[in-house]
C-alpha positions as CSV (number, residue, x, y, z in Angstrom):
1,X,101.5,62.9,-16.5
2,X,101.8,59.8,-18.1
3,X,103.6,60.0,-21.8
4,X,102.6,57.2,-24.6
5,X,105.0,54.5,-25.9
6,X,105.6,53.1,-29.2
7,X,103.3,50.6,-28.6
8,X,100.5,53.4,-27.4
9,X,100.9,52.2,-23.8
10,X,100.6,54.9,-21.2
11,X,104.1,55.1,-18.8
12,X,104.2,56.9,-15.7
13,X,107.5,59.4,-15.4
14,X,109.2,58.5,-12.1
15,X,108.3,60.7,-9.0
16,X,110.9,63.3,-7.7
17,X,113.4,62.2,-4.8
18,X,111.6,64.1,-2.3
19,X,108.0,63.2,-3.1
20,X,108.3,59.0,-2.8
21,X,104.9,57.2,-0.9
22,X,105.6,54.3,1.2
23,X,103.4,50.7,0.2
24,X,100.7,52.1,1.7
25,X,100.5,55.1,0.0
26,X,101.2,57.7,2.6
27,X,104.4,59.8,2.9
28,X,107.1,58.6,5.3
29,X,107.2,62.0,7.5
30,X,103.5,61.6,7.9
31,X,103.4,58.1,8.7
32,X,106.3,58.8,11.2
33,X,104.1,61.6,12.2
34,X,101.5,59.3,13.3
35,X,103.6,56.9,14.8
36,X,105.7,59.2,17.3
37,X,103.1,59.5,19.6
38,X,103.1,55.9,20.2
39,X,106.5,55.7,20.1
40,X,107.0,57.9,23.2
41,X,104.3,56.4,25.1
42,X,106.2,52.7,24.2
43,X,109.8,54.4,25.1
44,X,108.5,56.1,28.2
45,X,106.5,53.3,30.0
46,X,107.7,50.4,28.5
47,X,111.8,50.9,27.0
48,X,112.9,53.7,29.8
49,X,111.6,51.6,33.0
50,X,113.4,48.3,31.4
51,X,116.3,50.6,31.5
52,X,116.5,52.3,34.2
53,X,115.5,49.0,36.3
54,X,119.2,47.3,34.8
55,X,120.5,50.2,35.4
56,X,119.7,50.5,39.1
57,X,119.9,46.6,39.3
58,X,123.9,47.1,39.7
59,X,123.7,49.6,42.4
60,X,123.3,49.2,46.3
61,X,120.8,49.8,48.5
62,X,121.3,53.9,48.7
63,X,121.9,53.6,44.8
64,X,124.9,55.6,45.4
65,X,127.5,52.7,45.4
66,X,128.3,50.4,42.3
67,X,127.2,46.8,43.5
68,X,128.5,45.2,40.6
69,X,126.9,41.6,40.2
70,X,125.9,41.5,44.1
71,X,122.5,41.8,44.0
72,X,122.1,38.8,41.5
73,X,124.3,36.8,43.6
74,X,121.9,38.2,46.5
75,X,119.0,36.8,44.7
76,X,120.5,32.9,44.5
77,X,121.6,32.9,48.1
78,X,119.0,34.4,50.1
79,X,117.1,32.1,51.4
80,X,114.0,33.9,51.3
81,X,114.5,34.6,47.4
82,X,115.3,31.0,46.6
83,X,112.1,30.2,48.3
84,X,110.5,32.4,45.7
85,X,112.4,31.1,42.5
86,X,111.0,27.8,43.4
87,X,107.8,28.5,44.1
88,X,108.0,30.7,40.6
89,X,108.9,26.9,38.9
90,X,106.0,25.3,40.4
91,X,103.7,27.4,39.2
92,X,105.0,27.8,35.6
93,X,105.2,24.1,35.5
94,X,101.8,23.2,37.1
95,X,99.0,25.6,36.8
96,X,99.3,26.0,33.3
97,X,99.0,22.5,32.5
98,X,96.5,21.8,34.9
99,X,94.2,24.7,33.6
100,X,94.9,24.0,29.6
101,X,94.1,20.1,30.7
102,X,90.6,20.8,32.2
103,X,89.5,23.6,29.7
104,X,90.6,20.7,27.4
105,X,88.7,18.5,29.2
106,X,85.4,21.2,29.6
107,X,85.5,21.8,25.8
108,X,85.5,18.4,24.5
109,X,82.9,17.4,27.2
110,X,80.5,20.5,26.0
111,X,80.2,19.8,22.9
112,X,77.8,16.4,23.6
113,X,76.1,18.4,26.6
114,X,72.6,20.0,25.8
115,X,73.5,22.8,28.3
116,X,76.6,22.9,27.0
117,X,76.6,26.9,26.6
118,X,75.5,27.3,30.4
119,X,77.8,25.2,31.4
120,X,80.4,27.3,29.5
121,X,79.2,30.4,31.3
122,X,79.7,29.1,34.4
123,X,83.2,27.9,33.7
124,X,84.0,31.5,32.4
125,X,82.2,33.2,34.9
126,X,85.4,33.5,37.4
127,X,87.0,35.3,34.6
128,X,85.0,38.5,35.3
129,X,86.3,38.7,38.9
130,X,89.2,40.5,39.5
131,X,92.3,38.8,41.5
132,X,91.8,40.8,44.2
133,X,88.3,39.4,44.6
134,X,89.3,36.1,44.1
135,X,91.7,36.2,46.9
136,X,89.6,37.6,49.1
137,X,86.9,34.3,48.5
138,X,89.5,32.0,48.5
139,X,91.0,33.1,51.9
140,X,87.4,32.5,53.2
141,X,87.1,29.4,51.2
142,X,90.4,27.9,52.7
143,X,89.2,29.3,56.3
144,X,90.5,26.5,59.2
145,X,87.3,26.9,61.0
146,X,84.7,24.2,59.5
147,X,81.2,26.7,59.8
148,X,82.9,29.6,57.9
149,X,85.5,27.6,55.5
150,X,83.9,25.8,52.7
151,X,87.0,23.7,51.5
152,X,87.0,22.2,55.5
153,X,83.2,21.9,56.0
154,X,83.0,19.7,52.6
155,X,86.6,17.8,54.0
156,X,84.9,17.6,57.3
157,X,81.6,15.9,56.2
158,X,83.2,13.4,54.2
159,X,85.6,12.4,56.8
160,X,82.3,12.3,59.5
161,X,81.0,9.8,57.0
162,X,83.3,7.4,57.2
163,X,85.1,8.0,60.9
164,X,83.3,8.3,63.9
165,X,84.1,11.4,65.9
166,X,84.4,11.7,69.9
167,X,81.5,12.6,71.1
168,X,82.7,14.7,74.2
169,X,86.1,16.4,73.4
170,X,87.3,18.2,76.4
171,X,85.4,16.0,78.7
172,X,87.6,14.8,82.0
173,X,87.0,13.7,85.9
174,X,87.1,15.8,89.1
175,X,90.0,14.5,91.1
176,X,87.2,13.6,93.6
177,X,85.4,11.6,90.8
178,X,86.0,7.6,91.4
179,X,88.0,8.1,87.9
180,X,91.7,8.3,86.8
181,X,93.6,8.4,83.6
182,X,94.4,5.4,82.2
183,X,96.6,6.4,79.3
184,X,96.0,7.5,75.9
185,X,93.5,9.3,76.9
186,X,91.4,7.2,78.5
187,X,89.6,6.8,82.1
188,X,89.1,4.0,84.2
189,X,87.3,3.5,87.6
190,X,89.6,3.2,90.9
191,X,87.8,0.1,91.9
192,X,85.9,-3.0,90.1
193,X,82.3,-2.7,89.8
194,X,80.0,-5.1,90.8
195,X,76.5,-6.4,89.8
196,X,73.3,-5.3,91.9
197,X,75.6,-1.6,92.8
198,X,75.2,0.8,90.1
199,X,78.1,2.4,88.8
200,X,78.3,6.4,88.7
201,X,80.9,7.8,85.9
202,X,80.4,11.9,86.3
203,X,82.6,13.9,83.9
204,X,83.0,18.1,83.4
205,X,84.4,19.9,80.7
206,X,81.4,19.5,78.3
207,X,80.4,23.0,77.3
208,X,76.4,23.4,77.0
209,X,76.6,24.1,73.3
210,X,78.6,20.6,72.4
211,X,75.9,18.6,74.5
212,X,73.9,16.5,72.1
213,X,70.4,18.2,71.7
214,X,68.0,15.0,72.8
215,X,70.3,14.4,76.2
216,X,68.0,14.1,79.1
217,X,68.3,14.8,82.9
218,X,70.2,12.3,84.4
219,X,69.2,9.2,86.4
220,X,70.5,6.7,89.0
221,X,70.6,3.6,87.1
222,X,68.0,1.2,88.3
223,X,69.2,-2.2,89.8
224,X,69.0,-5.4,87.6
225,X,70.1,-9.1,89.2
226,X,73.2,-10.3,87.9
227,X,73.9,-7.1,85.7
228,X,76.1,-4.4,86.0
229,X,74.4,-0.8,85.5
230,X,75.9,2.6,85.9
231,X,75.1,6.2,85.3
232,X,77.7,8.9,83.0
233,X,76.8,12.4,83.3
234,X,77.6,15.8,83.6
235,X,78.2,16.6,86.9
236,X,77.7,20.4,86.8
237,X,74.5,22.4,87.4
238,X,74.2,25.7,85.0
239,X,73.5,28.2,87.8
240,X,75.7,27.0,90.1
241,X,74.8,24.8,93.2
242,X,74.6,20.9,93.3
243,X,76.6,18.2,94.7
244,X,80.1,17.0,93.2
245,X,79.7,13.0,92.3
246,X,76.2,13.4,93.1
247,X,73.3,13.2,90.4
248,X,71.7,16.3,90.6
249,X,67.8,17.1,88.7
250,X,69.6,19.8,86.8
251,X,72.2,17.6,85.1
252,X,72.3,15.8,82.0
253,X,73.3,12.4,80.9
254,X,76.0,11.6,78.6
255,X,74.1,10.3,75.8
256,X,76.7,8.4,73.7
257,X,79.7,7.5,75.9
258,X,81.4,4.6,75.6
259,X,81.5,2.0,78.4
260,X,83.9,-1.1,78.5
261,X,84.7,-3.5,81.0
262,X,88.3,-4.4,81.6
263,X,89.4,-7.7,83.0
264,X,93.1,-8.5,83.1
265,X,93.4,-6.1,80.4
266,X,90.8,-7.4,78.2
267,X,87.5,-5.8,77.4
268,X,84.8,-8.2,78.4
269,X,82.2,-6.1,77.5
270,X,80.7,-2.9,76.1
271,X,78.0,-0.6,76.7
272,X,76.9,3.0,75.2
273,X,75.3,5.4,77.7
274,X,71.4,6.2,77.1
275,X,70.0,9.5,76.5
276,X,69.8,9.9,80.6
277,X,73.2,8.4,80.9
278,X,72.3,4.8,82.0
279,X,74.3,2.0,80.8
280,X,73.8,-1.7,81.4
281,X,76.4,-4.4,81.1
282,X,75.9,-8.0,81.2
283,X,76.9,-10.8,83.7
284,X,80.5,-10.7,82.7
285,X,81.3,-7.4,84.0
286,X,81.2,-8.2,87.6
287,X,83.9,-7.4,89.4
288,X,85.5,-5.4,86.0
289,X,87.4,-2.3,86.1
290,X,84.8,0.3,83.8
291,X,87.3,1.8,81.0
292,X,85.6,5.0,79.3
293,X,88.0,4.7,76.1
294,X,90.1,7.6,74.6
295,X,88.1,7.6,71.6
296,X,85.5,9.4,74.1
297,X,87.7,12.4,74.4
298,X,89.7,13.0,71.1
299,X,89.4,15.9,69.7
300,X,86.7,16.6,66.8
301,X,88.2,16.4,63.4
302,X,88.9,19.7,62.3
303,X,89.5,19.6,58.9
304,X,92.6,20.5,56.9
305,X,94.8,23.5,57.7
306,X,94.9,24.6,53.6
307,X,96.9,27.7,54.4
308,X,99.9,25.9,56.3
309,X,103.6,26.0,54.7
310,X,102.7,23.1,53.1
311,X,100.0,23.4,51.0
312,X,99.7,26.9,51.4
313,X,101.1,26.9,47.5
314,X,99.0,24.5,46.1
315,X,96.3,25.8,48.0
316,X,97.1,29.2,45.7
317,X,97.1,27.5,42.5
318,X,94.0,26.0,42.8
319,X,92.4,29.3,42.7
320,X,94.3,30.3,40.1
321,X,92.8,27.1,38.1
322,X,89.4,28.1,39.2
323,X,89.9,31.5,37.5
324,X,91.8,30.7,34.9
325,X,90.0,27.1,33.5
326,X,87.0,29.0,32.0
327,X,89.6,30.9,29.8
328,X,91.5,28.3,28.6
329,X,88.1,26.4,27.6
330,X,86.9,29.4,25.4
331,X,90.0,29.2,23.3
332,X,89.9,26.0,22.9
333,X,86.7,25.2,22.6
334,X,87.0,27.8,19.9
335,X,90.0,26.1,18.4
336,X,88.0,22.5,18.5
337,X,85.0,24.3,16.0
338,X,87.3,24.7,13.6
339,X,88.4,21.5,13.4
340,X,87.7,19.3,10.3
341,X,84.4,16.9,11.2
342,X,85.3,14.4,8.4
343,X,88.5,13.6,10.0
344,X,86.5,12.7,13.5
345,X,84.3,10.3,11.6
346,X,86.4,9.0,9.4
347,X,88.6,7.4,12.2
348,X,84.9,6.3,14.0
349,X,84.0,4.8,11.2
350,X,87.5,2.7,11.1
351,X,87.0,1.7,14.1
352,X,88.4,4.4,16.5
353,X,87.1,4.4,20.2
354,X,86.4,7.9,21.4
355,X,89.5,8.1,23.7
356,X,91.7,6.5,20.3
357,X,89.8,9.6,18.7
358,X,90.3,12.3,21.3
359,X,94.2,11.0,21.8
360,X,95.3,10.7,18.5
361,X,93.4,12.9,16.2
362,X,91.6,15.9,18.0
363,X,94.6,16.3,20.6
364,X,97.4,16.7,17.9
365,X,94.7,18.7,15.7
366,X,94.4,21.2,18.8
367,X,98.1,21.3,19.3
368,X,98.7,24.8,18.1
369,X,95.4,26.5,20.3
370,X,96.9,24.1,23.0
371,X,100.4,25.8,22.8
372,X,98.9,29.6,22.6
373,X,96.8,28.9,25.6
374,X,100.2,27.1,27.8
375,X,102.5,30.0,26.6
376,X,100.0,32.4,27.6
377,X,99.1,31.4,31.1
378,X,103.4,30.4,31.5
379,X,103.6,34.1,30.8
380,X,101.1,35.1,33.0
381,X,101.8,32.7,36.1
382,X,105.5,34.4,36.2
383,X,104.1,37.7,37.5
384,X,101.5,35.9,39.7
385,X,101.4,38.3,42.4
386,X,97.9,39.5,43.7
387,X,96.8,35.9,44.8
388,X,99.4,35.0,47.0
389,X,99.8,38.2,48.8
390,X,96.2,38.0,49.4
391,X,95.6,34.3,49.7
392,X,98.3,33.5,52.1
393,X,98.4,34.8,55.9
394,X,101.5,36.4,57.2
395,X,102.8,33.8,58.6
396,X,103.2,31.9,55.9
397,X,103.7,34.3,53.0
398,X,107.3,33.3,53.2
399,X,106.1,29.8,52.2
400,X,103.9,30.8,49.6
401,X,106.3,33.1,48.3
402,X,106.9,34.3,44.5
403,X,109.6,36.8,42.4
404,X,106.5,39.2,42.1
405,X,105.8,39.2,45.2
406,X,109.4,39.2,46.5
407,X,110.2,41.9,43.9
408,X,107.0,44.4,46.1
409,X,108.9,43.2,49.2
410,X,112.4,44.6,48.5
411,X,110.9,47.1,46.7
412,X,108.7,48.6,49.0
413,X,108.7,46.5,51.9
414,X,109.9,47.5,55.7
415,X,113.7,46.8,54.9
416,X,113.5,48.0,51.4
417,X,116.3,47.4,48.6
418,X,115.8,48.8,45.4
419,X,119.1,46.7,44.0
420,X,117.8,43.5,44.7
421,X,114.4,44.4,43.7
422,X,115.7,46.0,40.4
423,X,117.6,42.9,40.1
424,X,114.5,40.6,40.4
425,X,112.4,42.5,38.4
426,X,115.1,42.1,35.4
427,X,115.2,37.8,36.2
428,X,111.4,38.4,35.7
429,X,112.1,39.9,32.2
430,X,114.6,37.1,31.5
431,X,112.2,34.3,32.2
432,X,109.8,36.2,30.2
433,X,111.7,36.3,27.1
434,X,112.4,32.6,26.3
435,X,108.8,32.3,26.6
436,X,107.8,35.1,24.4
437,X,110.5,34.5,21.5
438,X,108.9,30.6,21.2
439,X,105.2,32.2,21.1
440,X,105.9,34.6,18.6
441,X,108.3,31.4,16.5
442,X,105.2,29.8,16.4
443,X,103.1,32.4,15.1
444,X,105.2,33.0,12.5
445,X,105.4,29.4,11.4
446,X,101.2,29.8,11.6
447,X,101.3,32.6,9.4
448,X,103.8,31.2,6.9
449,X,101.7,27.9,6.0
């Protein structure tokens, strides 16, 4: 109870020893009370695996034998490992920065687009997929095979564009054809042509399906005075039956094939086969060797092989940007409504360009969202794991390798070591921390201005 003062004011006695509150008013033992819980959940999944995982880390394979420091030598001299811890620096140095640059770039370019929220949406969308499903599109998406692939159908038609491809890949002569190789992969006739005899050029090898779709039934090439004419075709009749070198009503022309004549090595002239296979050449041909050129016969451009050891990794992180790109906007898009509008203007209205603007005013205003949204993904690229082990076939997961993945391997892997893996997993945690002590410096500088 609180006794009066001289002055009249009211003075609370002092509490007993035993009966002190805390800030917040509530008793110690019942604030500890409510805390325990939480405390043994934190000590038993979080403190006791930590551990237990440095613990085991200096142990052999059986965990029987003291190891000592071998299994961290282990990890900087197996090949295999190295491979990882490299892989590991590429991706904390490059997909972070990539995706914090283009959700940079999405936010600022939002802002001045009508759709601007859709847009947003879209960008984000990815976010809702899980890694696992994510792998799974993107080892469809990276698919060698041009009609189930969609990264090597888009390469493929842009490279059609702009580079002719053969028109009859496998295509080659019977040895009873009047045809032989000439060398990088072309064929030429055994003996010169001449005018007023028309040439015949038959060729196998063409499967029905890669035979242009307006070809017609082959024809013996009419006879023109002082001109050299010929017929290419397919000399083989679906069915069976027909003659070898012999036109037959069943078989169709080569629509498409290249003719040249060579004489003295020179090309003289050049002809492409009609629809029924004809060809004509002029005067000049007579008494030329006919040269059906390589570029005939090479094989179709088939794209890029994205999951190959060497862009197998880059391949990885580009997913990993698709996901991850939508998230970085958000925050920073976030970050950038915040920002004072009067400073913006006032450097337009000096004179500013918008890049001047964006470089030297919104960029340095964004710097702390920009730094929460680096450290963030840095932290969350080191445990990469389900993309690669999904992404990247067999074959190559050595390539594409990372510690998470590495630390599953020698974990639970076919030729498991739980040293090593221990070991890997407590590198993890050491990369981890440098990270984590700078994000929460920062914070507290935030907090403290």
């Amino acid at each position: 109870m609180a006794e009066p003062t001289a002055g009249g004011a009211a003075v609370t006695p002092p509490s007993p020893p035993g009966s002190r509150k805390s800030v917040t008013g509530t008793r110690g033992l019942v604030a500890a009370g409510f805390l325990l819980p939480a405390l043994v959940l934190l000590g038993a999944l979080v403190v006791y695996p930590i551990g237990y995982s440095v613990y085991r880390s200096f142990f052999d394979r059986a965990g029987s034998g003291f190891a000592g420091l071998g299994n961290y030598v282990e990890i900087f001299t197996d090949d295999t490992i190295l491979t990882a811890v490299r892989n590991n620096a590429v991706w904390v140095v490059v997909a972070p920065t990539v995706a914090t640059a283009l959700g940079l770039i999405f936010a600022v370019l939002t802002e001045r687009v009508r759709w601007g929220t859709a847009f947003k949406l879209l960008v984000f969308m990815p976010m809702a997929i899980s890694m696992l499903a994510a792998g799974i599109i993107f080892r469809l998406v990276y698919e060698q095979d041009p009609d189930r692939g969609v990264a090597n159908a888009v390469w493929v038609g842009v490279h059609d564009t702009f580079a002719e491809s053969a028109s009859y890949p496998r295509a080659r002569p019977l040895p009873v054809h009047p045809l032989k190789a000439a060398g990088d992969g072309a064929f030429v006739t055994e003996e010169p042509v001449r005018a007023g005899i028309p040439a015949r050029l038959p060729l196998i090898g063409v499967a029905a399906p890669d035979m242009p779709e307006d070809a017609e039934p082959a024809k013996a090439a009419a006879v023109r005075g002082g001109e050299v004419t010929g017929t290419a075709w397919l000399d083989f009749t679906r069915g069976g039956g027909g003659t070898s070198n012999s036109i037959d009503a069943k078989e169709l022309g080569l629509k498409g094939l290249k003719v040249e004549a060579v004489k003295d090595g020179r090309v003289v002239a050049t002809a492409t086969a009609a629809a029924d296979g004809t060809f004509t050449l002029p005067a000049e041909a007579d008494g030329a060797l006919l040269r059906l050129p390589g570029s005939n016969f090479r094989e179709q451009y088939n794209g890029v092989d994205w999951l190959g050891p060497s862009l197998v990794t880059p391949a990885i992180i580009g997913s990993y940007v698709w996901m991850w790109a939508g998230f970085a906007m958000v925050l920073i898009a976030a970050g950038l409504a915040s920002l004072p509008r009067e400073l913006l203007e006032a450097a337009r209205v000096d004179g500013a360009s918008e890049w001047q603007v964006f470089r030297r005013v919104t960029v340095p205003l964004l710097a702390p969202v920009l730094a929460v949204v680096l450290v963030t993904l840095m932290i969350n690229v080191l445990k990469i794991f389900d993309l690669v082990f999904i992404i990247a076939p067999g074959s190559v997961q050595d390539d594409a390798n990372v510690l998470a993945l590495q630390l599953y391997r020698s974990s639970f892997g076919t030729d498991a070591h739980l040293g090593v893996g221990s070991a890997i997993s407590v590198l993890l945690l050491l990369l981890v921390i440098p990270v984590m002590f700078f994000n929460i410096r920062r914070i507290r500088k935030e907090t403290r201005r």
